[in-house]
C-alpha positions as CSV (number, residue, x, y, z in Angstrom):
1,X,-10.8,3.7,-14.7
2,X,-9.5,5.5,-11.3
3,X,-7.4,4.0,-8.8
4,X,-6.1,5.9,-5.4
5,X,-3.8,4.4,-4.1
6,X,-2.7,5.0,-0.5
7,X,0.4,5.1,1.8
8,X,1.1,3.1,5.1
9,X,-1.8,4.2,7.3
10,X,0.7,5.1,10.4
11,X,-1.8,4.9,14.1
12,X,-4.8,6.8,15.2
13,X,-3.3,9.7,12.9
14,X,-3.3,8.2,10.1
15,X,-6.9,6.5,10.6
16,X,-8.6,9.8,11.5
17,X,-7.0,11.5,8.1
18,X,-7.6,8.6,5.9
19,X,-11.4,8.9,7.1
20,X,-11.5,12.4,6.3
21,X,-9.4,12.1,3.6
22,X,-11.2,9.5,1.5
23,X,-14.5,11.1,1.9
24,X,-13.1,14.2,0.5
25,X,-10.7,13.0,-2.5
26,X,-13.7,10.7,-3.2
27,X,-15.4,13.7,-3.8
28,X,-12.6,15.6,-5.9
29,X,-11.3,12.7,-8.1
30,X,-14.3,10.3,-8.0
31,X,-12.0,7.0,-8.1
32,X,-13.6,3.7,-9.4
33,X,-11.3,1.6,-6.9
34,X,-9.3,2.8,-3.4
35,X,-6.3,0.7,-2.1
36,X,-4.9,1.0,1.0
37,X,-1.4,-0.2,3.0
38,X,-3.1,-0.5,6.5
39,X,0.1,-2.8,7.7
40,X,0.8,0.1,10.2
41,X,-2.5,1.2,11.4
42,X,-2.5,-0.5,14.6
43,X,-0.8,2.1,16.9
44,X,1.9,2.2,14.3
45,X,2.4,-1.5,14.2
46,X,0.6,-4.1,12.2
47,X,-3.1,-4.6,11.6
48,X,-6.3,-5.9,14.0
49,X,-10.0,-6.7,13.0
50,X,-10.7,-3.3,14.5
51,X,-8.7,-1.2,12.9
52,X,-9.2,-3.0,9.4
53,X,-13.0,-2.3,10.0
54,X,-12.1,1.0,10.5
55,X,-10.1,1.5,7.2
56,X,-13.2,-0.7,5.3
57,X,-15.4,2.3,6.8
58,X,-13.9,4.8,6.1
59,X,-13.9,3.7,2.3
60,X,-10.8,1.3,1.2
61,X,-12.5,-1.2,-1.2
62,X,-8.8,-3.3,-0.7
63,X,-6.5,-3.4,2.4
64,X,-2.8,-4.2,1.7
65,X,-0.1,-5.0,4.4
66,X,3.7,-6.3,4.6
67,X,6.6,-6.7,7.1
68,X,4.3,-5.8,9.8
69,X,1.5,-8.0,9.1
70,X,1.5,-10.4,11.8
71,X,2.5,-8.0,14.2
72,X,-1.0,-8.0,15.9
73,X,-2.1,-12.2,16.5
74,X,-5.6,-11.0,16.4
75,X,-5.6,-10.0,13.0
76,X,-5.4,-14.3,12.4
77,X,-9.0,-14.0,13.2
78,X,-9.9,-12.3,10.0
79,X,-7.6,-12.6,7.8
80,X,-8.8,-15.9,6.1
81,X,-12.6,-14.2,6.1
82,X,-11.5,-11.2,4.6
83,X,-11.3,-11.4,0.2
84,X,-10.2,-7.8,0.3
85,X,-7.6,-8.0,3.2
86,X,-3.7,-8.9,1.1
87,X,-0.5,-9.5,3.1
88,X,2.3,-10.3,0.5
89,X,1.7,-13.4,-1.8
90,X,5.8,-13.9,-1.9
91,X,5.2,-15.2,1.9
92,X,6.3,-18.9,1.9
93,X,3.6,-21.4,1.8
94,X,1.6,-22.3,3.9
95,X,0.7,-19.0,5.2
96,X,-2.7,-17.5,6.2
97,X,-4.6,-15.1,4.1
98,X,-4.2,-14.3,0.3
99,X,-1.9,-11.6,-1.9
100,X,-3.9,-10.7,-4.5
101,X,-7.8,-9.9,-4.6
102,X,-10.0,-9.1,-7.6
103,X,-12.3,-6.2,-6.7
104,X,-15.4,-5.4,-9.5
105,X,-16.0,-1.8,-9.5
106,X,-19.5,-0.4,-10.1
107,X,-19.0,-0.1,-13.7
108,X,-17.8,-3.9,-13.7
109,X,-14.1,-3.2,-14.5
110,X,-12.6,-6.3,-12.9
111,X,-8.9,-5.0,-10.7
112,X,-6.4,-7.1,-9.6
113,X,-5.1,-6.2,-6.7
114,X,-1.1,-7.7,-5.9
115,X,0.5,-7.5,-2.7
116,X,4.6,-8.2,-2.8
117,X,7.0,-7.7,-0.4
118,X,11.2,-7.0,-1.2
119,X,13.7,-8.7,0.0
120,X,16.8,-6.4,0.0
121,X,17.1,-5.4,3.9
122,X,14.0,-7.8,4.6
123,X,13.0,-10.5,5.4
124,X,14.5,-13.8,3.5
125,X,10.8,-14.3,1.4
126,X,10.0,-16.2,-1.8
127,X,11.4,-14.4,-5.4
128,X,9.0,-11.4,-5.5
129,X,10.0,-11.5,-9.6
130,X,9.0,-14.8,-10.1
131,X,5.9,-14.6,-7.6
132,X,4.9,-11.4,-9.9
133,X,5.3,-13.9,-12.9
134,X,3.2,-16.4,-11.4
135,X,0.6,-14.6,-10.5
136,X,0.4,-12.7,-13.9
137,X,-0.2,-16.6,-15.3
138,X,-2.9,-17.2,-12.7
139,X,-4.9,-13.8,-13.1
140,X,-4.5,-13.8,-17.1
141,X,-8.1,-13.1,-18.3
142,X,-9.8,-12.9,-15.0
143,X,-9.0,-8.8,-14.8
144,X,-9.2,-6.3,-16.9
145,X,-6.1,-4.6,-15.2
146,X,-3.6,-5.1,-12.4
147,X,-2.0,-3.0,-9.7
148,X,1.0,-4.0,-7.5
149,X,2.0,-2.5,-4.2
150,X,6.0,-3.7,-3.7
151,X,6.3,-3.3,0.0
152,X,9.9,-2.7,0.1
153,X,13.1,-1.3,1.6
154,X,15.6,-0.5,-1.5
155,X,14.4,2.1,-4.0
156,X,16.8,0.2,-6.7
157,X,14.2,-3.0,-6.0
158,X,11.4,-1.2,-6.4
159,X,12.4,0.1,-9.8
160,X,13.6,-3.2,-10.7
161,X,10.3,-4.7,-10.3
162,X,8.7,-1.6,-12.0
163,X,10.9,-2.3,-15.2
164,X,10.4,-5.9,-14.9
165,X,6.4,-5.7,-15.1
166,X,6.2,-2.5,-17.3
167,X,3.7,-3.3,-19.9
168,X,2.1,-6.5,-18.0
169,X,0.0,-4.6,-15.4
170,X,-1.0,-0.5,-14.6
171,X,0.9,0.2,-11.9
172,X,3.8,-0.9,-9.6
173,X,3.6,1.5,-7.0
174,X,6.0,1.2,-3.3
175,X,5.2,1.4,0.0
176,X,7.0,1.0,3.3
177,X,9.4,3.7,3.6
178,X,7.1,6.3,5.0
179,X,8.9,9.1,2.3
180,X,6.9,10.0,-1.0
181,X,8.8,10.4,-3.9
182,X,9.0,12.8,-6.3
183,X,9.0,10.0,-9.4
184,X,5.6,9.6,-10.6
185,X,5.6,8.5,-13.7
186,X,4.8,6.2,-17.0
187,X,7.5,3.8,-18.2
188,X,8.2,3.1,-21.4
189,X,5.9,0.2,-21.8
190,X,2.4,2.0,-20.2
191,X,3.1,1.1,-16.6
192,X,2.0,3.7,-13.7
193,X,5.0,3.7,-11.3
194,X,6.2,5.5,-8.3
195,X,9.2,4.5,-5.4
196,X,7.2,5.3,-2.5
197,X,3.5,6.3,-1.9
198,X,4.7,7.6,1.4
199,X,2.9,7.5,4.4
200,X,-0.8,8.1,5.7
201,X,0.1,9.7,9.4
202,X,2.0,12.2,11.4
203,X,4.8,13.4,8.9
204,X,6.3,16.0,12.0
205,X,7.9,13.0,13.3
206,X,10.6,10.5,12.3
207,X,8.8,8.5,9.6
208,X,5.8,8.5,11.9
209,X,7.1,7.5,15.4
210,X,7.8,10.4,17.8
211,X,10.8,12.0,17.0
212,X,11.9,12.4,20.7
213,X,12.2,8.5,21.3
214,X,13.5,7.8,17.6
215,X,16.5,10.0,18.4
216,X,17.0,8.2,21.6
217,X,17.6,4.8,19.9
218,X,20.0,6.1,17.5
219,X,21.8,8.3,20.3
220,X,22.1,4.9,22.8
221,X,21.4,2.2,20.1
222,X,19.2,0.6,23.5
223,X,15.3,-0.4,22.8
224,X,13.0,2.4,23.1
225,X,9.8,1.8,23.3
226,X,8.4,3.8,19.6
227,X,5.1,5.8,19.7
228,X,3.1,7.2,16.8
229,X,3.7,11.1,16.1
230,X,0.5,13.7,16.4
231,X,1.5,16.3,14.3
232,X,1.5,17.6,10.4
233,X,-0.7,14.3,9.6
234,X,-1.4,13.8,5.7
235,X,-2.9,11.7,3.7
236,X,-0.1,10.4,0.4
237,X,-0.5,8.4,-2.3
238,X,-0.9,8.3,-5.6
239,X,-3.9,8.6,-8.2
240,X,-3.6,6.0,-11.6
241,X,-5.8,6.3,-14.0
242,X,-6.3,2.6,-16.4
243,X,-7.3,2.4,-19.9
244,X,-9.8,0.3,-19.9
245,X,-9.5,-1.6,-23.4
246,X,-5.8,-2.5,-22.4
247,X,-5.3,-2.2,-18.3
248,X,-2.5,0.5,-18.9
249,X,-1.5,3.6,-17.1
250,X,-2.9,7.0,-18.9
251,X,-1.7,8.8,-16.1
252,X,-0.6,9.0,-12.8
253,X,-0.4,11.6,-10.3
254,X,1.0,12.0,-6.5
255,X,-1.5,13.1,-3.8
256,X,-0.9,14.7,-0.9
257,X,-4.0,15.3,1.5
258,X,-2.8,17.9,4.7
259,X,-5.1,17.8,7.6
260,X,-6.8,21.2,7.9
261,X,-5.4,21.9,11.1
């Protein structure tokens, strides 16, 4: 059982790779199941029913999101509609849309999909341990494996939450920072894991926003007005494949996708 899992999708860059991208790692790697953090694919900030469409097409089977969820009010208008659309379950109730999604692949392996969000440097959310414990309880026999994207800040968190699930699900894997790190790997007790998938989008740039006007705001520390990056766009993630008698990690192994160009 294959799952790709992808990095923030970062504007009209990181739509136009992920489309060309997909078709072609589909291609090479055949993957049962392809996950997607589309929390930045709206011009670099949050999502909209347009742009969710446009990561559906271009062959995401789940969408995940984070601290830029809501950033768009239109995306309230599909959100609810939408099985395979997450935003973090560690949200506090009430709070529209779901966190975790089971998607059947064509062989009928049954993946949960879990969407968490960090709190270290975020926002104040609910325990993203005892959400992850929760949820465990819920989806026990419903899936025949699990995979977690941790949308967080701190590195430490994500390796926390890594250790604190290894051997309960297939893969922790983060997102958010916009780096990829270098620390695939399997823990100790079968669990896929790696810091940061990195991001989908323009990686000439200062994690995807135009260098120019990043600089400025650290320079002046006044609001400047951030814009998605054009150049050196690749497609990052991560490929896991599940044993699928037990739901654990066999391997995993980064992907990096460079636009042709």
């Amino acid at each position: 059982m294959r799952v790709l899992l992808v990095g923030d999708v970062v504007g009209e860059p990181g739509r136009r790779i992920l489309k060309k991208g997909l078709r072609d790692l589909r291609d090479r790697h055949q993957p049962d199941v392809v996950v997607v953090n589309g929390e930045n694919a709206a011009a670099g900030n949050g999502m909209t029913p347009a742009t969710t469409k446009e990561i559906f097409k271009s062959g995401a089977d789940v969408i995940t999101g984070g601290n830029h969820s809501w950033d768009r009010r239109d995306i309230l208008e599909v959100i609810d509609q939408l099985p395979h659309l997450l935003r973090p379950a560690n949200y506090p109730h009430p709070a529209p849309g779901r966190g975790t999604t089971i998607f059947e692949s064509e062989q009928g392996f049954r993946l949960g999909v879990v969407n968490l969000m960090g709190r270290l440097f975020m926002a104040d959310l609910d325990d993203p341990f005892r959400m992850a414990d929760a949820i465990l309880e819920d989806l026990a026999g419903e899936c025949d494996g699990i995979v977690v994207d941790f949308h967080a800040e701190a590195s430490s968190e994500k390796q926390a939450l890594g250790r604190y699930l290894d051997g309960r699900v297939g893969a922790v894997v983060g997102t958010h920072t916009h780096v990829p790190t270098a620390d695939a790997r399997i823990l100790r007790g079968g669990t896929a894991f790696m810091t940061d998938l990195g991001m989908t989008g323009p990686y000439d740039s200062i994690i995807g926003v135009d260098g120019d006007a990043a600089l400025q705001r650290f320079l002046t520390q006044r609001p400047v007005r951030f814009t998605p990056a054009e150049h050196d766009v690749r497609l990052c993630g991560a490929l896991v494949e599940l044993n699928p008698d037990t739901g654990l990690a066999r391997s995993i192994e980064r992907i990096e996708y460079p636009d042709a160009k």
